[in-house]
VEXLUMDO-137945 format. One record per residue (C-alpha): residue in one letter; x, y, z. Coordinates in nm, 4 decimals. Example, Ala and Ser with C-alpha at 12.3 -4.5 7.8 and 13.67 -1.06 7.14 Angstrom:
<pts>
PT; a; 1.2300; -0.4500; 0.7800
PT; s; 1.3670; -0.1060; 0.7140
</pts>
This chain:
<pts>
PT; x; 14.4314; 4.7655; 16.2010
PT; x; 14.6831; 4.6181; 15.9302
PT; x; 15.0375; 4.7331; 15.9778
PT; x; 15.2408; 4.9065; 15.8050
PT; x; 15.4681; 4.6526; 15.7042
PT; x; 15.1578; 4.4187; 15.5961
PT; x; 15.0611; 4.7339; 15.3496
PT; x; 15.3693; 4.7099; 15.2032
PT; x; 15.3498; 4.3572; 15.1399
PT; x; 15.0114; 4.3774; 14.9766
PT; x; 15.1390; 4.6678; 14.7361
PT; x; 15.4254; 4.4622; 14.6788
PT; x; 15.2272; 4.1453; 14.5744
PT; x; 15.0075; 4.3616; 14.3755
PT; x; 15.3083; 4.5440; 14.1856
PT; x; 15.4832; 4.1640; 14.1110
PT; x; 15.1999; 4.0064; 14.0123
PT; x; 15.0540; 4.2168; 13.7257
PT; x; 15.4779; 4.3349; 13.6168
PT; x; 15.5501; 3.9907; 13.5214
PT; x; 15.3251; 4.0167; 13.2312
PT; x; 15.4360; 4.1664; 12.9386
PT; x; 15.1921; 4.4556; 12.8182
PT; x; 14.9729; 4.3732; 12.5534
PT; x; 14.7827; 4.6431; 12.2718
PT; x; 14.3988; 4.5357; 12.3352
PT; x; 14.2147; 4.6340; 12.6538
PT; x; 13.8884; 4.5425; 12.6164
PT; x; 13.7171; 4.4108; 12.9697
PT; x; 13.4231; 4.2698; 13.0368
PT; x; 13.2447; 4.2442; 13.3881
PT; x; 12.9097; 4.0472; 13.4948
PT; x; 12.6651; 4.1531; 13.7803
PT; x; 12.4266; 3.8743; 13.9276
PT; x; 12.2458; 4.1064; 14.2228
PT; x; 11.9214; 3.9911; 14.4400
PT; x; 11.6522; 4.2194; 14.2890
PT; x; 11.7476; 4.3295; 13.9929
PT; x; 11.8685; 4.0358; 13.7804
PT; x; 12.2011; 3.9830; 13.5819
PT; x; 12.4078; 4.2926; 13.4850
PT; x; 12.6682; 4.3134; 13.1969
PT; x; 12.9291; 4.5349; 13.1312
PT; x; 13.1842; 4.5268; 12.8241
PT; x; 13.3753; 4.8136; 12.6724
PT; x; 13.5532; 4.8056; 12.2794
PT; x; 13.8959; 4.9047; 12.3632
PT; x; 14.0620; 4.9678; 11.9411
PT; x; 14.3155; 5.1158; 11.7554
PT; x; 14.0727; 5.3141; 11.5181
PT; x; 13.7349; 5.3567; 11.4346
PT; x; 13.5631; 4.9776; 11.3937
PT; x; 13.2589; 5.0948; 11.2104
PT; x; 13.0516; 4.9235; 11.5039
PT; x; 12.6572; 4.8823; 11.4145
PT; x; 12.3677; 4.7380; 11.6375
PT; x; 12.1767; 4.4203; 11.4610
PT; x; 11.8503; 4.2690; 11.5573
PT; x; 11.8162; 3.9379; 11.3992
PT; x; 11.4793; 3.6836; 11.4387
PT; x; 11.4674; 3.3606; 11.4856
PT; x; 11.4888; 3.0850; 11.2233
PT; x; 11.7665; 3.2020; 10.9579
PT; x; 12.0239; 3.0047; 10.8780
PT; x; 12.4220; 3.0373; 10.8604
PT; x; 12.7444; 2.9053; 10.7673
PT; x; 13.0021; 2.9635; 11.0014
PT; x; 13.3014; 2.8901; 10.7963
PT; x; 13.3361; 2.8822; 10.4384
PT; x; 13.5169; 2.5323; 10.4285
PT; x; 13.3673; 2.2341; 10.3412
PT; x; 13.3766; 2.1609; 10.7327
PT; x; 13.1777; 2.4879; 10.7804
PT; x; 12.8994; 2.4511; 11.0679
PT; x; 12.5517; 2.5429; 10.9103
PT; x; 12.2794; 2.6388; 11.1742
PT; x; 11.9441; 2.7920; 11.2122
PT; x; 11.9125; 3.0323; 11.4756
PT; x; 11.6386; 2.9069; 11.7693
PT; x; 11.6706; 3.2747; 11.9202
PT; x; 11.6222; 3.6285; 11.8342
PT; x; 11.9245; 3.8018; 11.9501
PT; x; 12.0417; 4.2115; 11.9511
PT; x; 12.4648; 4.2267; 11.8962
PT; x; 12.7157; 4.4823; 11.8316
PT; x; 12.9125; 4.4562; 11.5315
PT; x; 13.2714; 4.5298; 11.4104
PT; x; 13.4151; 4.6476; 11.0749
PT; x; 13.0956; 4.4962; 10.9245
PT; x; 13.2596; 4.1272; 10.9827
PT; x; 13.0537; 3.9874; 11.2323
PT; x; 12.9009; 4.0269; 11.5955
PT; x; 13.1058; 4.0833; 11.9035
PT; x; 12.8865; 4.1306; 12.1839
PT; x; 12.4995; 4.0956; 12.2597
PT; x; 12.2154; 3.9102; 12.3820
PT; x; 11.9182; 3.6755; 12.3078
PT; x; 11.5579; 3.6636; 12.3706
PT; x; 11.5730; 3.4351; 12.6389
PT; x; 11.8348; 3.6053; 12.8482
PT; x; 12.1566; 3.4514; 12.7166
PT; x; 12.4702; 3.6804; 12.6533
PT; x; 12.7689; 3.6676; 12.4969
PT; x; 13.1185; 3.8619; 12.4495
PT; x; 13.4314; 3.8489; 12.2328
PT; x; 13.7149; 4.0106; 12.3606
PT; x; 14.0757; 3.9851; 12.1937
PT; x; 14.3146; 3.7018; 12.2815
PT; x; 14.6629; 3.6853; 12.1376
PT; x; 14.6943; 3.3227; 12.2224
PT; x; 14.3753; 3.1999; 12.0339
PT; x; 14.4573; 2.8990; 11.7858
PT; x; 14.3106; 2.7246; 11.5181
PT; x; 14.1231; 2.4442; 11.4525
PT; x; 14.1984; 2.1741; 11.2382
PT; x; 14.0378; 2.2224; 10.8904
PT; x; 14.2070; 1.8684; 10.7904
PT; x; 13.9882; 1.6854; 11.0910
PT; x; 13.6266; 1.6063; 11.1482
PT; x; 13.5046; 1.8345; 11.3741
PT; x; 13.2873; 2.1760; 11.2431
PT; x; 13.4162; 2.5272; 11.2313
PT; x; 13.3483; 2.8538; 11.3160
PT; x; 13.4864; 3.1535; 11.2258
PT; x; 13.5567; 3.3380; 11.5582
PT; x; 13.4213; 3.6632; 11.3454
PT; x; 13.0432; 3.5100; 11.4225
PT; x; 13.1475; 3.2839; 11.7150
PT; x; 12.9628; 3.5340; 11.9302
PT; x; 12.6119; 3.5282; 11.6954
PT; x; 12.6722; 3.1289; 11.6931
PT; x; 12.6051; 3.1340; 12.0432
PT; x; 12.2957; 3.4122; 12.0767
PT; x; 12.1636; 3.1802; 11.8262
PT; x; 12.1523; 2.8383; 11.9682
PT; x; 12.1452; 2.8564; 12.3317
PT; x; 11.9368; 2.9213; 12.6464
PT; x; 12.1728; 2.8704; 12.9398
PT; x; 12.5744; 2.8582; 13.0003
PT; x; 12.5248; 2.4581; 13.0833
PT; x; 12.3372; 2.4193; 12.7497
PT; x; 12.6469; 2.6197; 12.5702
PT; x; 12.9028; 2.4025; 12.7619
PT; x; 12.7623; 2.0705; 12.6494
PT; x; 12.8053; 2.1766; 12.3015
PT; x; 13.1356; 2.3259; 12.2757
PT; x; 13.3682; 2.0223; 12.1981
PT; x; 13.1374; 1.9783; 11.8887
PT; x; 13.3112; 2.2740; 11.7046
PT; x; 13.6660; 2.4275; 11.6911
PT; x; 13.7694; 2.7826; 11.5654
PT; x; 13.9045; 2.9422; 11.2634
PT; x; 14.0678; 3.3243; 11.2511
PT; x; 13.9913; 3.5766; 11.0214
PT; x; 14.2116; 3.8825; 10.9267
PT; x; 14.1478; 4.2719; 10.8887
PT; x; 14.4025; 4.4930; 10.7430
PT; x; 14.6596; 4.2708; 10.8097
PT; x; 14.6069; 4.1773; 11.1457
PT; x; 14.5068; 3.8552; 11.2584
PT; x; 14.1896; 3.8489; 11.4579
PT; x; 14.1949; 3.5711; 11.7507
PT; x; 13.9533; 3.6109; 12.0870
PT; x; 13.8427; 3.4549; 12.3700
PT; x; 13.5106; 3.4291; 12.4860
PT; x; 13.2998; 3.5027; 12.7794
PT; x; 12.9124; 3.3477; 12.8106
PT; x; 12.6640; 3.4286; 13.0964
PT; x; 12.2959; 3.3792; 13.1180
PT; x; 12.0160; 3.5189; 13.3180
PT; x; 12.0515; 3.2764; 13.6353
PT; x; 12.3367; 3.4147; 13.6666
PT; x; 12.5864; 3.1340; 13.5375
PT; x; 12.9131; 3.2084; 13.3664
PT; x; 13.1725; 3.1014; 13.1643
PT; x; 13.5009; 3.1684; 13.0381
PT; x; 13.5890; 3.0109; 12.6639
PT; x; 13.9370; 2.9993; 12.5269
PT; x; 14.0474; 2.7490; 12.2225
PT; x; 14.3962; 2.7479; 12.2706
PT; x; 14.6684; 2.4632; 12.2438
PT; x; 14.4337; 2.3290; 12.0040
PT; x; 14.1562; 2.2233; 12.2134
PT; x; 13.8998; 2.4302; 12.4361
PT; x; 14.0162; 2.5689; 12.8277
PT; x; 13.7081; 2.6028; 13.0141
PT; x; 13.6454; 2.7875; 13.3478
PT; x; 13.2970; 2.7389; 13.4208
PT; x; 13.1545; 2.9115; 13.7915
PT; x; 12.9667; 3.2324; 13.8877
PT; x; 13.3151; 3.3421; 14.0257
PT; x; 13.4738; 3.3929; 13.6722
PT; x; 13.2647; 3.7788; 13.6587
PT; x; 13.6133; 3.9294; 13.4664
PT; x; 13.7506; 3.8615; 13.1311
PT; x; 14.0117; 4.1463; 13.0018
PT; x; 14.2718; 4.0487; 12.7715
PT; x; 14.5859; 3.8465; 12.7427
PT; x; 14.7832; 3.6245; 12.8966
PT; x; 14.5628; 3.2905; 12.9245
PT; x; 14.2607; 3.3559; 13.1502
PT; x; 14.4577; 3.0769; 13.4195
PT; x; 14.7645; 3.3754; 13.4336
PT; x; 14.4509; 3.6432; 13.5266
PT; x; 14.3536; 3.3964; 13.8435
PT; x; 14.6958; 3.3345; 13.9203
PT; x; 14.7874; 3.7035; 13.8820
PT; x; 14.4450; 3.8028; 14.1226
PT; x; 14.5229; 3.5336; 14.3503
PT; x; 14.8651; 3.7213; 14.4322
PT; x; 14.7320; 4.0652; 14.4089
PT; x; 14.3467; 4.0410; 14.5722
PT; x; 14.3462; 4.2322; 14.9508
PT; x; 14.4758; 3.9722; 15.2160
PT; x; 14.2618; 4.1467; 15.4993
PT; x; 13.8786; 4.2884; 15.5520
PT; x; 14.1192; 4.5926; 15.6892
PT; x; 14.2246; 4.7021; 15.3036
PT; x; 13.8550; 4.6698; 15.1071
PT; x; 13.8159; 4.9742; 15.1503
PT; x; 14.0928; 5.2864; 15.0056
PT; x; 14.3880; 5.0876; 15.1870
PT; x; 14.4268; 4.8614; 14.8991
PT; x; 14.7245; 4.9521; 14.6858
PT; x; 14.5310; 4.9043; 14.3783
PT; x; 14.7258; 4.8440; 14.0035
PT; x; 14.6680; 5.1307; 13.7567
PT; x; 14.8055; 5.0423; 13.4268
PT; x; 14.7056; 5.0149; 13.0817
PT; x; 14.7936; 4.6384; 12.9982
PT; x; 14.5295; 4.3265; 13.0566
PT; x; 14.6335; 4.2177; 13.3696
PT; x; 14.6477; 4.5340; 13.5433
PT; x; 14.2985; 4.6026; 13.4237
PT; x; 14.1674; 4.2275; 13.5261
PT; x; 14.2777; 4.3333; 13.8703
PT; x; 14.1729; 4.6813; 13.8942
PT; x; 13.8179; 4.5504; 13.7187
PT; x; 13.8227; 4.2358; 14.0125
PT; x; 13.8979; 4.4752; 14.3069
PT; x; 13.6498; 4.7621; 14.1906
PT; x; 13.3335; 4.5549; 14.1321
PT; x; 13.3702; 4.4162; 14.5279
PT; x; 13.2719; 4.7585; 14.6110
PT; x; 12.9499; 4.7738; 14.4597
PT; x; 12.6124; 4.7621; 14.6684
PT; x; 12.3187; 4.6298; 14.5577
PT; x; 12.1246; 4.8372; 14.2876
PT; x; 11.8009; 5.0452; 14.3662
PT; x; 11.6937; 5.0036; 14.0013
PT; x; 11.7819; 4.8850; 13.7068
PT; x; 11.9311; 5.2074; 13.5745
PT; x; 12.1055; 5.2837; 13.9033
PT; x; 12.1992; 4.9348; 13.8052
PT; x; 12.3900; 4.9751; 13.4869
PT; x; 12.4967; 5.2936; 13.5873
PT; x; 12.7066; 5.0977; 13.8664
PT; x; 12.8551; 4.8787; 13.6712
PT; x; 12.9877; 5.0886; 13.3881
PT; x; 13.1677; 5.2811; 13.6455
PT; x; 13.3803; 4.9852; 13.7873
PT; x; 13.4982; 4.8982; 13.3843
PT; x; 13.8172; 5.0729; 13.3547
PT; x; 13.8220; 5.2830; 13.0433
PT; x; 14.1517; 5.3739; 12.8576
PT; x; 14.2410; 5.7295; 12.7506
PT; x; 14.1768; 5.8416; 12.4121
PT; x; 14.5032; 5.9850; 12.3899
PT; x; 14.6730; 5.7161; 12.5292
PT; x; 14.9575; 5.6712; 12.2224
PT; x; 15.0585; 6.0627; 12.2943
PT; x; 15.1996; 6.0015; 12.6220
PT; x; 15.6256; 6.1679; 12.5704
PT; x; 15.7628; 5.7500; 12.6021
PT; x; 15.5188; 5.6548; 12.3527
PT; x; 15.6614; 5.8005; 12.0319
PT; x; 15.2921; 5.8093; 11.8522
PT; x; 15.3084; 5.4931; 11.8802
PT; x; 14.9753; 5.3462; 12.1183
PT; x; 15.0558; 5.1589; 12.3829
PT; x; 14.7095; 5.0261; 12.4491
PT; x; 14.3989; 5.0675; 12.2515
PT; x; 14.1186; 5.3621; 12.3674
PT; x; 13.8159; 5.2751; 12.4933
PT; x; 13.5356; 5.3971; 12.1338
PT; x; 13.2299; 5.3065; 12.3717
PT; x; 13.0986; 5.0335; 12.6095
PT; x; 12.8219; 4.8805; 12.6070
PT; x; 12.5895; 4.7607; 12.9462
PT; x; 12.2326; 4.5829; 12.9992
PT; x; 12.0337; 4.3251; 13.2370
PT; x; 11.9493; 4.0140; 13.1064
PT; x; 11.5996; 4.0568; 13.2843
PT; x; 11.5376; 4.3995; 13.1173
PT; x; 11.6852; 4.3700; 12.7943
PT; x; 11.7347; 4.7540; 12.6945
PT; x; 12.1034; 4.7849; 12.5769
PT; x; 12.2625; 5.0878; 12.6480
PT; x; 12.5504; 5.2079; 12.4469
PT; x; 12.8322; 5.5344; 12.5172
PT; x; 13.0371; 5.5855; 12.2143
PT; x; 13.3330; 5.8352; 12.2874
PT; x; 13.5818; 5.8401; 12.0080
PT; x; 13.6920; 6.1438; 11.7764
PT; x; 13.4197; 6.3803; 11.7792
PT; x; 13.1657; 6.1866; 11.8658
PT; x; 13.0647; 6.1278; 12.2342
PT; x; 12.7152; 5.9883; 12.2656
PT; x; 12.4842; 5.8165; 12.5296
PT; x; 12.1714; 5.5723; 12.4042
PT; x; 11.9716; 5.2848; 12.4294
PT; x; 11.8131; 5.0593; 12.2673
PT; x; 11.4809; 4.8306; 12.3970
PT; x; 11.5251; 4.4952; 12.2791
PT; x; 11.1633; 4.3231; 12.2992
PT; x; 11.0442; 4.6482; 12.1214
PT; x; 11.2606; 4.5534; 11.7872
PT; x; 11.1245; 4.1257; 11.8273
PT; x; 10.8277; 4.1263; 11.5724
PT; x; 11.0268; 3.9086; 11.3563
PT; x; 11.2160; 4.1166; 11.0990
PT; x; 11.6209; 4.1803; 11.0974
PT; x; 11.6835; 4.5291; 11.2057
PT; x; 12.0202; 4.7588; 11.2019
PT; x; 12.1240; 5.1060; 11.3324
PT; x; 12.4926; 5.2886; 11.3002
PT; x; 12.6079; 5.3058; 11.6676
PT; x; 12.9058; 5.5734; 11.5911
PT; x; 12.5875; 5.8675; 11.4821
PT; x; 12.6669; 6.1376; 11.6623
PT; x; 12.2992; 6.2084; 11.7047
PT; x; 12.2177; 5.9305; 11.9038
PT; x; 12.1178; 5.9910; 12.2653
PT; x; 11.8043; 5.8817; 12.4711
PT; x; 11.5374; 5.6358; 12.3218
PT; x; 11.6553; 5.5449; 11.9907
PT; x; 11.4542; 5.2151; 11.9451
PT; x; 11.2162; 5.4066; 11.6407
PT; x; 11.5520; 5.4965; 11.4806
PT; x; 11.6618; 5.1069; 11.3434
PT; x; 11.5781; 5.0216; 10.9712
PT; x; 11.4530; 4.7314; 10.8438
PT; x; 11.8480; 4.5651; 10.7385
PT; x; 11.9520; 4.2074; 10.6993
PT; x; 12.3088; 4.3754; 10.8117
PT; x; 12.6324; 4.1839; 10.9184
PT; x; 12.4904; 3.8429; 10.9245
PT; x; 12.3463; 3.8375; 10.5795
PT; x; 12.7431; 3.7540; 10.4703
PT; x; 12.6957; 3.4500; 10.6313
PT; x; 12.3098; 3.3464; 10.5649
PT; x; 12.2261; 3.0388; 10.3347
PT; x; 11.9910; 3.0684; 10.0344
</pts>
């Protein structure tokens, strides 16, 4: 049985490791799944300031894009189908492809930017995510192409937009992508299943190193767990929770699982007395979870008024034509596959002629 004194010690190396980082406004998280009968699970919630507009897009195989309008612009034709969720109709954020290979975008305040006076090819990190669903099968395949491209920022009402990455395919292989210092930071393992926010992902390992329970004898309630709003709290809290999960029964039991280890921030998290209207981290508008074997996404959108739970089947929407639906209806719930329109959507800003 731990001792009293060791308790203390693990609540204090919990408390100093995620205090030391100064709070930051995004709190998106994303967590990955890799269980023994049920495939690859993935879990990622939008954590914003306001409403983002977000929309669902289904996109074939075989268009073409420009990632950057500058003459160093990287042009490519997609190899895969792919199903994303969009933001302020800018580009795609989250998703996956036909052949099982996913891919999120989560804010990063220490994102830089490429070199537009060099050789290398850009991207705008606004389709960074769709760059990826569209030319890649595995993590390793992504990895061997990454130091062929660097990253440009984009801006929406006045705020620069910079990100870090996360990539994971159906073998269960993952990957953590952040382009700052001017050059790419890798972390490349099945054990990289978090990605929150900032500081650096390296601070988030340090920070979980620290913090993670020292002893078998805490797993389980004794663990002095963090429960703050900022990025590394929620890196920790998103670490310790998903040790607790037991394989799934199905693949709904599944999802259901892992969307209940992603912590979710407040809606009213700016009213709090100390907060003087002003929000201290963003609210969670709706997460988003699927298995890379399965490929239904399923989508909860709680913001304002709206609070909605659907999905979407993937392979039911591949016949070759773009499709689009509005993923902040509030009369979305259940089945709503039949519901998409035939829509070049988001992308088409970005498609050669």
């Amino acid at each position: 049985m731990i001792s009293s004194k060791s308790k203390l010690m693990v609540a204090l190396l919990a408390a100093s490791a995620v205090t030391a980082i100064a709070t930051t406004a995004e709190a998106c998280s994303r967590i990955i799944w890799e269980t023994e009968n049920h495939g690859v699970f993935v879990s990622r919630t939008m954590d914003w300031m306001e409403e983002n507009q977000p929309t669902i897009e289904v996109r074939h195989s075989g268009q073409t894009y420009k990632g950057h309008s500058s003459e160093l612009g990287k042009t490519w034709t997609s190899k895969y189908a792919s199903i994303g969720m969009t933001l302020n109709g800018i580009g795609i954020v989250d998703g996956f492809n036909e052949v099982g290979f996913s891919a999120n975008g989560l804010f990063l305040d220490e994102e830089s930017a490429g070199d537009l006076e060099g050789e290398l090819a850009q991207v705008s990190n606004a389709v960074f995510v769709a760059y990826l669903l569209d030319n890649f099968a595995t993590v390793e395949e992504a990895l061997e192409n990454i130091n062929e491209i660097e990253i440009q920022q984009f801006s929406h009402n006045g705020h620069s937009m910079r990100g870090h990455y996360s990539i994971q395919d159906k073998n269960g292989d993952s990957a953590i992508l952040e382009f700052v210092d001017e050059g790419w930071k890798i972390y490349h393992g099945k054990q990289y299943d978090v990605m929150t926010n900032s500081p650096t992902f390296q601070q988030h390992l340090t920070n979980w190193s620290e913090a993670q329970p020292a002893s078998e004898d805490v797993i389980d309630g004794e663990y002095p767990i963090p429960g703050n709003i900022n990025s590394a709290q929620r890196f920790v809290w998103n670490k310790y929770m998903k040790s607790q999960l037991k394989e799934p029964t199905s693949y709904t039991n599944g999802l259901a699982k892992l969307d209940s280890v992603t912590y979710k921030i407040p809606l009213d998290a700016a009213n709090r007395p100390d907060a003087a209207g002003v929000m201290r981290g963003y609210a969670t508008i709706y997460s988003v979870g699927y298995n890379l074997d399965q490929k239904v996404m399923q989508i909860r959108y709680q913001f304002g008024d709206v609070y909605t739970h659907f999905f979407v089947d993937f392979d039911k929407l591949n016949d070759g034509k773009n499709y689009h639906l509005a993923a902040d209806s509030p009369d979305l719930f259940g089945d709503v596959t039949g519901q998409f329109t035939q829509n070049n959507g988001v992308m088409a800003h970005y498609a050669t002629h």
